[in-house]
PyMOL CGO cylinders between C-alpha atoms (Angstrom):
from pymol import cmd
from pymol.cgo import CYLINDER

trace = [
    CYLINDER, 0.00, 0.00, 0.00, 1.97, 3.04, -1.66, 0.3, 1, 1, 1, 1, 1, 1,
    CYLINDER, 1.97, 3.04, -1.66, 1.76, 6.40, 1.03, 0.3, 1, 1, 1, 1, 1, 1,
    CYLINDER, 1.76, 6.40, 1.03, 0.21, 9.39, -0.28, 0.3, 1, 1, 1, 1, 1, 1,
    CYLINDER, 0.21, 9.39, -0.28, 2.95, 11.98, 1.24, 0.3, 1, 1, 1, 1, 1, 1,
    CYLINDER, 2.95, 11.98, 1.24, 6.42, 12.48, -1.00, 0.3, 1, 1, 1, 1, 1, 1,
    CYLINDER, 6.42, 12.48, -1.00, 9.31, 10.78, 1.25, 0.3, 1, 1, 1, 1, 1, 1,
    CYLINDER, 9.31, 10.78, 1.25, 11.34, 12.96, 3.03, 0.3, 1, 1, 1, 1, 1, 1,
    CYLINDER, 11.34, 12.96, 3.03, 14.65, 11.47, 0.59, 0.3, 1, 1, 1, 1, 1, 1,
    CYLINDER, 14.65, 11.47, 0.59, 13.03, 12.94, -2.44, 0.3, 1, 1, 1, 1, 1, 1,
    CYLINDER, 13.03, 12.94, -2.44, 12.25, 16.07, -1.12, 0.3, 1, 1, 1, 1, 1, 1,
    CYLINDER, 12.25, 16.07, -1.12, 16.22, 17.38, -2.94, 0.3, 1, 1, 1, 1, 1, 1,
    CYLINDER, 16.22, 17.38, -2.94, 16.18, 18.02, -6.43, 0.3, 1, 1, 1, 1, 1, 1,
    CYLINDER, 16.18, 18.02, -6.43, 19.11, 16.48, -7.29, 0.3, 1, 1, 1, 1, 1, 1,
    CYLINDER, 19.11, 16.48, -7.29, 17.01, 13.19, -5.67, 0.3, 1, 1, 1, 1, 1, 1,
    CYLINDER, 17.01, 13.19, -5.67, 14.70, 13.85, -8.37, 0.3, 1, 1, 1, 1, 1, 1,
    CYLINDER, 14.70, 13.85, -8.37, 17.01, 13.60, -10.77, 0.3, 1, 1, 1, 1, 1, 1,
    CYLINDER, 17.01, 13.60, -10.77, 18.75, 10.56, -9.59, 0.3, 1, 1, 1, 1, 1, 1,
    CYLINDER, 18.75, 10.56, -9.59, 15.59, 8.78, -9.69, 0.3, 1, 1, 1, 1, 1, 1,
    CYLINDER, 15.59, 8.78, -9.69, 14.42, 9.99, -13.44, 0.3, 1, 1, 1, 1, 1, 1,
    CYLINDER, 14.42, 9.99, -13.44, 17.76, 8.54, -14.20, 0.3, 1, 1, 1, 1, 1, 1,
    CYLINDER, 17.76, 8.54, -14.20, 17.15, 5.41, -12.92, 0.3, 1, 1, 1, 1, 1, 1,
    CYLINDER, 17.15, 5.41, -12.92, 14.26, 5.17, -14.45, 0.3, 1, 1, 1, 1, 1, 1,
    CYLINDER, 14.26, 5.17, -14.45, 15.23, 5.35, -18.09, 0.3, 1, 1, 1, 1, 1, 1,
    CYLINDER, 15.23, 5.35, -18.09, 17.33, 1.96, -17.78, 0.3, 1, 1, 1, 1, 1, 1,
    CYLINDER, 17.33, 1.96, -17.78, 15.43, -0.43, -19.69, 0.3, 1, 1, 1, 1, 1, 1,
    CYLINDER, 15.43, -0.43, -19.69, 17.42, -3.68, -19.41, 0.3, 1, 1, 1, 1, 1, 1,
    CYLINDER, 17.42, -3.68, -19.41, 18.93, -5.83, -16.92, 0.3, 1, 1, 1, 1, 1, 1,
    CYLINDER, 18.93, -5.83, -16.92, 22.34, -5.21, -18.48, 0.3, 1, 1, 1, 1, 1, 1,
    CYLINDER, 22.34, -5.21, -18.48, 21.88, -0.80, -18.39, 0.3, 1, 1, 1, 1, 1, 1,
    CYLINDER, 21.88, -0.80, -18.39, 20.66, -1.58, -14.64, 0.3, 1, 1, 1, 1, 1, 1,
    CYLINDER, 20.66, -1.58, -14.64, 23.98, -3.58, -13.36, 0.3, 1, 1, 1, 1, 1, 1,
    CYLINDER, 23.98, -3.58, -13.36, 26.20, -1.14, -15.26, 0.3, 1, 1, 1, 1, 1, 1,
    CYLINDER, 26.20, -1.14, -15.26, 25.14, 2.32, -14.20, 0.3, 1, 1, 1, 1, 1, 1,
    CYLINDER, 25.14, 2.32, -14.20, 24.53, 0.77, -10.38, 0.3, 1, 1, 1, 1, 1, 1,
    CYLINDER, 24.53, 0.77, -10.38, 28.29, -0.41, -10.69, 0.3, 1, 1, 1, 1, 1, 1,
    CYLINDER, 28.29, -0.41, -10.69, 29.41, 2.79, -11.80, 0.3, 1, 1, 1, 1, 1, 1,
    CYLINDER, 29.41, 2.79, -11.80, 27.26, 4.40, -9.46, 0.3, 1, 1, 1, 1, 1, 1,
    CYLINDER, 27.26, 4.40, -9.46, 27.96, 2.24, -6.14, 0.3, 1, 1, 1, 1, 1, 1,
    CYLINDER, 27.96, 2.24, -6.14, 30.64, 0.45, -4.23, 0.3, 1, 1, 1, 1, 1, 1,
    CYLINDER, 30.64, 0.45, -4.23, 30.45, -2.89, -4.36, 0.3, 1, 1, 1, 1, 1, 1,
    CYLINDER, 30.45, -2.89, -4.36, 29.80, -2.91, -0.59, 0.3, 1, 1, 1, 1, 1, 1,
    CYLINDER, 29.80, -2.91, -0.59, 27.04, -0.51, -1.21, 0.3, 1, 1, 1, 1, 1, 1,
    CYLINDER, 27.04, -0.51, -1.21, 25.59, -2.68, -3.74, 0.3, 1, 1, 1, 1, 1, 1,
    CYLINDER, 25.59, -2.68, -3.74, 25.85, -5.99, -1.68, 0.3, 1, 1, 1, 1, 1, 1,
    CYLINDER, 25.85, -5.99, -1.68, 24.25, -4.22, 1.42, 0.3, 1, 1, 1, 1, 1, 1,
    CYLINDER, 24.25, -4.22, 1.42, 20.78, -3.45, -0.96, 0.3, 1, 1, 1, 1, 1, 1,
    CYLINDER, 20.78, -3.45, -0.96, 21.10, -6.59, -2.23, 0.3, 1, 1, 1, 1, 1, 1,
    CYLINDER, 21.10, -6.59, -2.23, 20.80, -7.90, 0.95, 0.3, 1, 1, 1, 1, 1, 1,
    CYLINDER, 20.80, -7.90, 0.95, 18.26, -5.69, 2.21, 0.3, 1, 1, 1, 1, 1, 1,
    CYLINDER, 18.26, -5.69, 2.21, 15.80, -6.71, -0.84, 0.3, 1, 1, 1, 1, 1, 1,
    CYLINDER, 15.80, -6.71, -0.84, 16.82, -10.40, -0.33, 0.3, 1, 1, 1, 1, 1, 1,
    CYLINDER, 16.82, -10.40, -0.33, 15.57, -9.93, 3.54, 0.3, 1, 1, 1, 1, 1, 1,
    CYLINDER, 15.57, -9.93, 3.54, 12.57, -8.02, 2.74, 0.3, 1, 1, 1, 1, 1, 1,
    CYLINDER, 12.57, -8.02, 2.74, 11.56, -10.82, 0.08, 0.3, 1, 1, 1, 1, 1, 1,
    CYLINDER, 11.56, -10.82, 0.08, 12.18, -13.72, 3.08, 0.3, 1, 1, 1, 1, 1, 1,
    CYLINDER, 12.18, -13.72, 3.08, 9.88, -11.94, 5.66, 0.3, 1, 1, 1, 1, 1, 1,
    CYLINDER, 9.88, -11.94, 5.66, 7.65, -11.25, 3.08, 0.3, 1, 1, 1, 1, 1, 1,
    CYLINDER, 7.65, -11.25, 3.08, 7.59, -14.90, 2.68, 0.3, 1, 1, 1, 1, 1, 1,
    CYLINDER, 7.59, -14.90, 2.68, 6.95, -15.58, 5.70, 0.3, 1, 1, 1, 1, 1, 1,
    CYLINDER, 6.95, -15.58, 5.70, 10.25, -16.41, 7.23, 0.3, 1, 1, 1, 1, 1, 1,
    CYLINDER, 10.25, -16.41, 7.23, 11.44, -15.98, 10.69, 0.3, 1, 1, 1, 1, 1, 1,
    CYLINDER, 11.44, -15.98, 10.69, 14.27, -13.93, 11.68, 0.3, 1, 1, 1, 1, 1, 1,
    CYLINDER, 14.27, -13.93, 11.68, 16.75, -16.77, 12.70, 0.3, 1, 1, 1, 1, 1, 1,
    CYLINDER, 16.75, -16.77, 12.70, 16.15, -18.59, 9.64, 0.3, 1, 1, 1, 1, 1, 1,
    CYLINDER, 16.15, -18.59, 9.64, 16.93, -15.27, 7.59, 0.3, 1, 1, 1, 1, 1, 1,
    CYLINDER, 16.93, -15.27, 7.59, 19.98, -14.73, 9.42, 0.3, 1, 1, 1, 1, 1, 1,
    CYLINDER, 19.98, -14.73, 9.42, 21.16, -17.78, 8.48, 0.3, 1, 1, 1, 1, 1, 1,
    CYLINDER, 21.16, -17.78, 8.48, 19.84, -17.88, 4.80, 0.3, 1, 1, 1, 1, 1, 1,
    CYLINDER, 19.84, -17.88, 4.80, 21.87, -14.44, 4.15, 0.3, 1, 1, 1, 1, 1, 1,
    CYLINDER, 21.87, -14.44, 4.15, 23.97, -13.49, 6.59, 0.3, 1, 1, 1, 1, 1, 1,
    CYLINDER, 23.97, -13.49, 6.59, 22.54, -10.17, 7.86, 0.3, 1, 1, 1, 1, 1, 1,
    CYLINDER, 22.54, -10.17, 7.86, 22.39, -8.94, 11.09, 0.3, 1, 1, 1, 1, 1, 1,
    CYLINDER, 22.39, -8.94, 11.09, 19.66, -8.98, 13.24, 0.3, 1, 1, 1, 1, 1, 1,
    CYLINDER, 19.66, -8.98, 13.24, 19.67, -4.96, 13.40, 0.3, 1, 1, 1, 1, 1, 1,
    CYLINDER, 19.67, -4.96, 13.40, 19.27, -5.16, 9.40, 0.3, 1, 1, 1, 1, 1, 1,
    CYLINDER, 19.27, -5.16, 9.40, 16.57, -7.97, 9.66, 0.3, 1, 1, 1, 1, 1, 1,
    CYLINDER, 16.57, -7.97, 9.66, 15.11, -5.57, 11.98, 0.3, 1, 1, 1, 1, 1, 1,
    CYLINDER, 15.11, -5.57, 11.98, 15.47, -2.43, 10.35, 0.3, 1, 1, 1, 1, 1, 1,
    CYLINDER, 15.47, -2.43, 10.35, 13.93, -4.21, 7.09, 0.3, 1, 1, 1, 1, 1, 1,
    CYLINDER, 13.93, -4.21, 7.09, 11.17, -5.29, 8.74, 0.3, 1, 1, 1, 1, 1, 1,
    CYLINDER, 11.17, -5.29, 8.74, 10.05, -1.70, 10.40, 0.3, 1, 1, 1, 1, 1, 1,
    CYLINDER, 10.05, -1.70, 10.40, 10.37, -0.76, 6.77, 0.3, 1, 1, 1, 1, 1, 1,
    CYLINDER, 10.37, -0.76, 6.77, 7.71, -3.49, 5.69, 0.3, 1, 1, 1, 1, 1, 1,
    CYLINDER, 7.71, -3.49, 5.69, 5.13, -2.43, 8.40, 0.3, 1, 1, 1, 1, 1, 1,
    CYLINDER, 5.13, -2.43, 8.40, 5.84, 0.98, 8.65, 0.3, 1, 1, 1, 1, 1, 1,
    CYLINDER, 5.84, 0.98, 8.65, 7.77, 2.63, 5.80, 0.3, 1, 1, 1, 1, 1, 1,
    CYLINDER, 7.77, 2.63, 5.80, 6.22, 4.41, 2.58, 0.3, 1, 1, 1, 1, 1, 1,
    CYLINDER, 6.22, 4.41, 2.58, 5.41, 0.97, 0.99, 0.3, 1, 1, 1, 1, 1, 1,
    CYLINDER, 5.41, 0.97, 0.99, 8.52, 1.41, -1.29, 0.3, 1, 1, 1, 1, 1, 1,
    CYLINDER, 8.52, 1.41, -1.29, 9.37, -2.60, -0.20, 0.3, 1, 1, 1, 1, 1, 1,
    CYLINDER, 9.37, -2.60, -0.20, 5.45, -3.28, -0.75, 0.3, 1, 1, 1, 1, 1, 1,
    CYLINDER, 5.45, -3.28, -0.75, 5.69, -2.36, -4.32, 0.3, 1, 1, 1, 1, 1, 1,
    CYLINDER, 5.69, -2.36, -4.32, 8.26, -4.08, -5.76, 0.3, 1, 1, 1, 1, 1, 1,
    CYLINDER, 8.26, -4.08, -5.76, 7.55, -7.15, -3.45, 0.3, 1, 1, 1, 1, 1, 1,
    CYLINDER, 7.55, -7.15, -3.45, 4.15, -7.10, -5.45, 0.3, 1, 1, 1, 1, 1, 1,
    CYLINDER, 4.15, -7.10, -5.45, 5.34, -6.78, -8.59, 0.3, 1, 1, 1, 1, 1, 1,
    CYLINDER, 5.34, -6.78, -8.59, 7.93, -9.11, -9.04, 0.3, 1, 1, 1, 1, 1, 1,
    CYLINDER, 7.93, -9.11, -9.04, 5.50, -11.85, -7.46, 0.3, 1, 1, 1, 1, 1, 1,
    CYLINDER, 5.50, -11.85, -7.46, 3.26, -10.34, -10.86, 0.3, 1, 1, 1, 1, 1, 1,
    CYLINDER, 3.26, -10.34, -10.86, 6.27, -11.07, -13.19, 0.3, 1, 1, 1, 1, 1, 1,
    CYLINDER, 6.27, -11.07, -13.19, 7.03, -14.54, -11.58, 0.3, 1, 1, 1, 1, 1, 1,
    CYLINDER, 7.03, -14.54, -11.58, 3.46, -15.74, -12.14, 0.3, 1, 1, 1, 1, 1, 1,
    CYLINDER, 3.46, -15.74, -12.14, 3.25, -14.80, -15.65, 0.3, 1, 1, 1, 1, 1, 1,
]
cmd.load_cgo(trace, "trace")
């Protein structure tokens, strides 16, 4: 369930434009290179996780199990999580529609 209210990151015009670049990547291949060029690959492996986590609770799964599937911390499990019930419904989204793509 998307929130009505703009978040308080994209408040910045130079978030703005971040975002409208990101979202003229069309492919798989455009995504990995400008987020490699854009990120460190610590950066990169810490939202990887944090998707990864977000997908497992979504699913259902229980902390310890996720902390042993991935590797994160319980502070990140936990942080993740507050973002599921609480947040702007960013997670909520994108949870959504890749379970859309999957089923097609």
């Amino acid at each position: 369930m998307a929130r009505a209210a703009k978040s308080i990151i994209a408040t910045k015009e130079k978030s703005d434009r971040l975002y409208e670049a990101i979202l003229t990547l069309k492919t798989k291949e455009e995504c990995y290179n400008f987020f490699q060029d854009l990120c460190t690959i610590s950066e990169l492996r810490s939202m990887e996780q944090r998707y990864e986590v977000a997908a497992l609770l979504d699913s259902g799964m229980i902390y310890s199990e996720i902390l042993a599937q991935t590797g994160a911390s319980s502070a990140t499990i936990s942080r993740v999580n507050r973002s599921l019930l609480n947040g702007t419904g960013g997670y909520d989204v994108v949870l959504e529609r890749m379970k859309e793509r999957e089923a097609e």
